[in-house]
C-alpha positions as CSV (number, residue, x, y, z in Angstrom):
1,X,-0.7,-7.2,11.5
2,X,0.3,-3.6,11.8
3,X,2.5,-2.2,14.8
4,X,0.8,1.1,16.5
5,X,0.8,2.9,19.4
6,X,-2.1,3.3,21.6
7,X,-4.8,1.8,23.6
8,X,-5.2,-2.1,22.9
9,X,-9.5,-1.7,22.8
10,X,-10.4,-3.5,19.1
11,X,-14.0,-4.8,18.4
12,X,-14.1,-8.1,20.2
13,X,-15.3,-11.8,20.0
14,X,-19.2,-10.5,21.1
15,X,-18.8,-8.3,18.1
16,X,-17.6,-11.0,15.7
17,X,-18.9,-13.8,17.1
18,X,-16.0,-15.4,19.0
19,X,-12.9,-14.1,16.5
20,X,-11.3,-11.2,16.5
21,X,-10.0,-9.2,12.9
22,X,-6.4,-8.9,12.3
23,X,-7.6,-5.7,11.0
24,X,-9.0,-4.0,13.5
25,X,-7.2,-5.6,16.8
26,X,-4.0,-4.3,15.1
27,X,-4.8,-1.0,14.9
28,X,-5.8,0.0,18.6
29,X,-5.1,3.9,17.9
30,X,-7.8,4.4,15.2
31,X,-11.0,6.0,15.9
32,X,-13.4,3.6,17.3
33,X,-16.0,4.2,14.3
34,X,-13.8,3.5,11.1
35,X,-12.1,0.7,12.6
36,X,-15.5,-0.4,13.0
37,X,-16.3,0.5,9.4
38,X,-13.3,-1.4,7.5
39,X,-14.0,-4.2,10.1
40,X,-13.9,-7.5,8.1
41,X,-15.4,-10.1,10.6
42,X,-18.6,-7.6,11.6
43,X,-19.3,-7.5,8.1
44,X,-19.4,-10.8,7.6
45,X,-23.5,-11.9,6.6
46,X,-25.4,-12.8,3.5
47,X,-23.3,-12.0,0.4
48,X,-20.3,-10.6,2.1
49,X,-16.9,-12.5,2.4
50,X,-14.6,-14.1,5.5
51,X,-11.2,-12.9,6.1
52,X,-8.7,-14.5,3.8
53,X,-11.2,-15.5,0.8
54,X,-9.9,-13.4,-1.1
55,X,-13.2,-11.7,-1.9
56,X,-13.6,-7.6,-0.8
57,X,-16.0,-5.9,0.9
58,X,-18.8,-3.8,-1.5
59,X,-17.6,-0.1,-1.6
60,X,-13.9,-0.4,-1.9
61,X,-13.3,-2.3,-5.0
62,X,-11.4,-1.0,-7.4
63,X,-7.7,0.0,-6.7
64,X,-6.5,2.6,-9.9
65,X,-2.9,2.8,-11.1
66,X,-1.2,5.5,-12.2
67,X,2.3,3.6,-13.5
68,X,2.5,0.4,-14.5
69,X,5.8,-0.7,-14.6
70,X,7.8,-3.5,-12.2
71,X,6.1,-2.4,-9.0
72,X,2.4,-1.0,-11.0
73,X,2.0,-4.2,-12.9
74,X,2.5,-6.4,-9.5
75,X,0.5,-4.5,-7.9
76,X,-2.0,-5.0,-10.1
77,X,-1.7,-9.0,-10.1
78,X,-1.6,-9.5,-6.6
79,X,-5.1,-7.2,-6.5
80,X,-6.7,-9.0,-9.7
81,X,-5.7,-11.9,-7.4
82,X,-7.5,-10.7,-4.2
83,X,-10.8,-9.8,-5.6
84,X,-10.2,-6.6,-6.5
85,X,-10.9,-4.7,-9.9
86,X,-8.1,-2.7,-11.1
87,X,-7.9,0.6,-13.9
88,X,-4.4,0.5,-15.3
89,X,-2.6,3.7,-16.5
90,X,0.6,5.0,-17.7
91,X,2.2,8.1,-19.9
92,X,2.6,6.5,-22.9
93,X,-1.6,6.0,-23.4
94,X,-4.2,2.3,-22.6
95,X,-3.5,1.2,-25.9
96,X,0.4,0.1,-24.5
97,X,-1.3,-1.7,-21.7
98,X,-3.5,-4.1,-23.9
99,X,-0.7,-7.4,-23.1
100,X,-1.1,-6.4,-19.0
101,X,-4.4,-6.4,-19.2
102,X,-5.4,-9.2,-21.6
103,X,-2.8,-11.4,-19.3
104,X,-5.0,-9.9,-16.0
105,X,-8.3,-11.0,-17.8
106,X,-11.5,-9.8,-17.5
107,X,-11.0,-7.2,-13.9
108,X,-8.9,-5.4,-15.2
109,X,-8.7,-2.4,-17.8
110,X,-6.7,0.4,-19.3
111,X,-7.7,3.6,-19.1
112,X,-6.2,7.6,-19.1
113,X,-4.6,8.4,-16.0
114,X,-7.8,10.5,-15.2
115,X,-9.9,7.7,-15.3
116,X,-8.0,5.5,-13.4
117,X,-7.5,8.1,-10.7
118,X,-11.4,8.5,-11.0
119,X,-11.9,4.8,-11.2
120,X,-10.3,3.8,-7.8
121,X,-10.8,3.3,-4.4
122,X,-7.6,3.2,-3.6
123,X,-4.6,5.3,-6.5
124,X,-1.4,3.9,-6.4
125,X,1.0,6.3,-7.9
126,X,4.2,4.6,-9.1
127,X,5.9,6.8,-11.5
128,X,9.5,8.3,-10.8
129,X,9.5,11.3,-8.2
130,X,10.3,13.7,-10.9
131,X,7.2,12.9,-12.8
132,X,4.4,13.5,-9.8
133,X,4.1,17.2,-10.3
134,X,3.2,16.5,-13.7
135,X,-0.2,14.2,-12.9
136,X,-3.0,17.2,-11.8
137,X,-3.2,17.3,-8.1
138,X,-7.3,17.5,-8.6
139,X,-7.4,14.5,-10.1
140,X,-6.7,12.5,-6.7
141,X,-8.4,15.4,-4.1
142,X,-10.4,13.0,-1.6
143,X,-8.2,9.9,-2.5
144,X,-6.4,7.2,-0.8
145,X,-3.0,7.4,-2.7
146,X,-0.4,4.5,-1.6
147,X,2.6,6.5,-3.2
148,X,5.6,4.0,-3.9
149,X,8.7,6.3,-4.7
150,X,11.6,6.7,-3.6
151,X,14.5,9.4,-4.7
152,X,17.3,8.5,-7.0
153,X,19.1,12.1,-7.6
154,X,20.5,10.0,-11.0
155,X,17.2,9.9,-12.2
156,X,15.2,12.4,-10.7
157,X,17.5,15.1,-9.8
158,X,18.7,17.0,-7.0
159,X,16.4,17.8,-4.3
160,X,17.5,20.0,-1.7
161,X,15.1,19.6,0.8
162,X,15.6,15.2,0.7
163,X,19.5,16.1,0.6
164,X,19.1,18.4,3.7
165,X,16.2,16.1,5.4
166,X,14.1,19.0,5.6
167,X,11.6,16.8,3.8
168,X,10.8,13.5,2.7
169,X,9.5,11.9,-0.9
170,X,6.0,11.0,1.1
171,X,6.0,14.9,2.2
172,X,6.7,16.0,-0.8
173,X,4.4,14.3,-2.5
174,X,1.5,15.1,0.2
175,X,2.2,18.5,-0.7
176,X,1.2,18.1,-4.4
177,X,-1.6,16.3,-3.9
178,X,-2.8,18.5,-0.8
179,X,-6.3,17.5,-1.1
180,X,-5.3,13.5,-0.9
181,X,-4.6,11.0,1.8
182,X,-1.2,9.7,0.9
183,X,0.1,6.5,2.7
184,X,3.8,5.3,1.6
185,X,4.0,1.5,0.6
186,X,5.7,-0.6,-1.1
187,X,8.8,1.8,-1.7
188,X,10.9,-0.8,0.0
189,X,10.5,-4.0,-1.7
190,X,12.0,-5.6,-5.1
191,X,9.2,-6.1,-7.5
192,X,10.3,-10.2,-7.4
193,X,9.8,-10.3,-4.0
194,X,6.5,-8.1,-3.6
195,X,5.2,-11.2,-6.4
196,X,6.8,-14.0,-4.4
197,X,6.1,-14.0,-0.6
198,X,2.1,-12.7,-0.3
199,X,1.0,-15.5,2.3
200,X,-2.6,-16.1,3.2
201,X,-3.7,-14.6,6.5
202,X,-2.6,-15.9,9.7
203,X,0.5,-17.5,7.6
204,X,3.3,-18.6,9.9
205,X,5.7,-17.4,7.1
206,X,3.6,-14.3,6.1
207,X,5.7,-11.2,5.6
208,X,5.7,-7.5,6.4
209,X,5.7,-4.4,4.6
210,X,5.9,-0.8,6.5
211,X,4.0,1.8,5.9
212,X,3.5,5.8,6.7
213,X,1.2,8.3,6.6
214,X,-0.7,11.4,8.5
215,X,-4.3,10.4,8.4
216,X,-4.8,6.9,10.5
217,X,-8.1,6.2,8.6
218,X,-6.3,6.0,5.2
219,X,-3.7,3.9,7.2
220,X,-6.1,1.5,8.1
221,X,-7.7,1.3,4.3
222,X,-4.0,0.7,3.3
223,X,-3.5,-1.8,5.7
224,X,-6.8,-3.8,5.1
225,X,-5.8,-3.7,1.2
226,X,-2.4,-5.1,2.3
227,X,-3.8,-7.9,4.3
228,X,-6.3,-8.8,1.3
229,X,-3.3,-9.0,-0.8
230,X,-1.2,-11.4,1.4
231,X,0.8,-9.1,3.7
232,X,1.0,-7.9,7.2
233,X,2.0,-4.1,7.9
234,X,4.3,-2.4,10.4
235,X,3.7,1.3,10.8
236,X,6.2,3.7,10.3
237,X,4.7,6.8,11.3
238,X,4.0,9.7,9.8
239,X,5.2,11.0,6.6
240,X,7.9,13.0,7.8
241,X,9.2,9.0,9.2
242,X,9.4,7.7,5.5
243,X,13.1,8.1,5.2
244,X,13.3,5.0,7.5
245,X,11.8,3.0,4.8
246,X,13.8,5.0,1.7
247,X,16.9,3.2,-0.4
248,X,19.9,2.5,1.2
249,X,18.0,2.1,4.9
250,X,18.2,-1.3,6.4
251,X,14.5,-2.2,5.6
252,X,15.3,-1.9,1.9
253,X,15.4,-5.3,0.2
254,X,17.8,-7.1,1.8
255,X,15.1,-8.2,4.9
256,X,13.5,-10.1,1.7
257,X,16.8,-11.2,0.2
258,X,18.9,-9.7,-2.7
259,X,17.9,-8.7,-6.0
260,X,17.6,-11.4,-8.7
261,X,17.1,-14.1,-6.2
262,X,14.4,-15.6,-4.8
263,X,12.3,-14.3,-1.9
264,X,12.4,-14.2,2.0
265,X,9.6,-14.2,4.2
266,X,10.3,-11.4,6.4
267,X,7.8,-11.1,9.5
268,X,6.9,-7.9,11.3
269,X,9.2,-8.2,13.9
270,X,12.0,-8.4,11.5
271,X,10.8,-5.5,10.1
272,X,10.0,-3.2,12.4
273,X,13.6,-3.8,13.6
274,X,15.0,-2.8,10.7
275,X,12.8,0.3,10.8
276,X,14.0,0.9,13.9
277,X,17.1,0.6,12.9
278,X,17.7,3.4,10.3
279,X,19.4,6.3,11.1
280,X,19.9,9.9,8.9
């Protein structure tokens, strides 16, 4: 499920037979002809899956990772998970990614972080905010890029513009990678919990992740990825909206519980109230 604004017109029960996609009816604002496009249930034929099989549609297979650490190597279980192939790669070179890989089995590999940008469908970049600049902003033109990171000025060091709130990391890193489609997700969420609380579909206790972004057609790839991998999504707006979702905001963590401790299912109402709720 993902919270928009707009027209509620989806592609209906004649379309799909009598059920409507989660996908599509939840994202009323997007341009009639890709919602159509990343529809799951007017896909569904010979050889091509049902919602909530876990299987994906042919086309958008293989999600690349460029960091695979806590949030990277989750990532990349929940997608192995789903259906989905994934190209693993960090700074330190594939050969330190043999263990996450043999424990992922056989969809999974390690690669440069060239090759996994060029491998994927869908580039999740999750390494610290001062190491973007140094991954080649060609290497993702044309891209989906979910970009997870938030700013810790310990680690990453001062940046005027996210002290001032001229900008925000998801700007930021849209501007590097100016030929890109950048979405933020999963900037807001322990690692523990991202593994935890997926929930199949249609899940009384699923949970909810928010995300943001300028283009509404990588939205919608980001959100269908989401669903696949057992969460609903609540839209945050556009990239310069991202600090609702940044550390110390009340949508980070503690909707899912505290660090160290076991999950909390945290639907989308929750969580766009939370959303809501932050303030600069």
């Amino acid at each position: 499920m993902v919270v928009v604004a707009g027209p509620s017109r989806w592609w209906g029960p004649a379309e799909h037979g009598g059920w409507a996609c989660g996908v599509c009816r939840a994202n009323p604002a997007a341009p009639d002809g890709e919602r159509k496009r990343l529809c799951r249930r007017s896909r569904v034929g010979p050889g091509r899956n049902r919602a909530g099989t876990g299987g994906v549609r042919a086309g958008m297979t293989t999600i690349g990772l460029i960091g695979s650490g806590n949030i990277g190597g989750t990532v990349a279980r929940l997608a192995v998970a789903a259906g989905y192939d994934v190209v693993l790669s960090n700074s330190r070179g594939p050969e330190t990614l043999q263990e996450l890989v043999g424990e992922l089995g056989p969809k999974a590999r390690a690669a440069t972080t060239a090759e996994a940008a060029a491998a994927g469908d869908i580039v999740v970049v999750t390494v610290p905010l001062k190491a973007v600049r140094e991954i080649p902003a060609e290497l993702l033109a044309g891209k989906v890029l979910i970009d997870t990171n938030n700013y810790y000025p310990e680690r990453d060091g001062v940046v005027e513009a996210l002290e001032n709130g001229t900008s925000t990391t998801g700007e930021l890193v849209q501007e590097h990678f100016a030929g890109a489609k950048v979405v933020k997700g999963f900037n807001n969420i322990w690692f523990g919990h991202l593994a935890q609380l997926g929930r199949p579909s249609g899940a009384a206790d699923r949970t909810a992740l928010p995300i943001a972004g300028d283009d509404s057609a990588a939205k919608l790839v980001v959100t269908e990825f989401l669903d696949k991998i057992g969460y609903d999504v609540v839209d945050a707006g556009p990239l310069a909206e991202n600090w609702r979702t940044q550390r110390d905001t009340p949508v980070y963590v503690t909707p899912y519980g505290q660090f160290g401790e076991a999950g909390t299912p945290a639907g989308a109402e929750v969580v766009r109230k939370a959303v809501a709720e932050a303030k600069r």
